[in-house]
C-alpha positions as CSV (number, residue, x, y, z in Angstrom):
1,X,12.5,1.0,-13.2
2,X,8.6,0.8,-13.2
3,X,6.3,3.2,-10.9
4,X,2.8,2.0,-9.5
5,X,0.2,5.0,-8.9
6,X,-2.5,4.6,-6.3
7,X,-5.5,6.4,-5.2
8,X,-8.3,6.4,-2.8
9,X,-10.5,8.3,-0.5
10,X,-9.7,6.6,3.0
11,X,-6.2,5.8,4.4
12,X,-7.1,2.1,4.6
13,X,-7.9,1.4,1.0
14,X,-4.9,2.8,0.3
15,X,-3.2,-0.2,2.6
16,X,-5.1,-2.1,1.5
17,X,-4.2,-2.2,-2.1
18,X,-0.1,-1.4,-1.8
19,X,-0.2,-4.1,-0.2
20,X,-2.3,-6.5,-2.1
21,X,0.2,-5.3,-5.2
22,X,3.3,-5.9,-3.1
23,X,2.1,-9.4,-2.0
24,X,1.5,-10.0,-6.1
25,X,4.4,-8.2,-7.3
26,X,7.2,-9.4,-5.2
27,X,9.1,-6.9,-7.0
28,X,12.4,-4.6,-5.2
29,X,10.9,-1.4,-4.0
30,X,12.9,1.3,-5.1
31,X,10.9,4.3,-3.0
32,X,7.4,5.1,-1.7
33,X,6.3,8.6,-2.0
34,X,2.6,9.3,0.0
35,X,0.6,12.1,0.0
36,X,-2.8,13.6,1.3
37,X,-4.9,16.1,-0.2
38,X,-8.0,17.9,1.9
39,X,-10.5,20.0,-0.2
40,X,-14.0,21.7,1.1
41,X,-16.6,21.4,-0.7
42,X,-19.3,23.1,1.3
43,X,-20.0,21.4,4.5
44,X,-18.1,18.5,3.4
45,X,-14.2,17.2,3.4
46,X,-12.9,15.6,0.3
47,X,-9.5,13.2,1.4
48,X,-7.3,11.8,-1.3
49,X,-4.7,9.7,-0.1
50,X,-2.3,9.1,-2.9
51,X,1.1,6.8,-3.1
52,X,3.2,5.9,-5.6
53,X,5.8,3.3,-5.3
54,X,8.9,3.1,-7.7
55,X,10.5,-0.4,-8.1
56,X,12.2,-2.8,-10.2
């Protein structure tokens, strides 16, 4: 098993590239884990939107 670690700032880069890597891939996907993270930094919201896919 292999895992594939992705991260960007908006929720549809993230789309964007799982699925430009599954369309390359064409791999079995095991799993997908997602998460967000939200931090302040002043007036201002940081995002991280994070996956990471486990496959074969």
């Amino acid at each position: 098993m292999k895992v594939k670690l992705f991260d960007e700032s908006h929720e549809l880069d993230l789309e964007k590239s799982i699925n430009k890597f599954l369309s390359e891939k064409h791999t079995e996907v095991i799993d997908i884990k997602y998460q967000v993270a939200i931090e302040t930094f002043g007036e201002e919201q940081i995002y991280c939107f994070s996956a990471m896919i486990i496959y074969r």
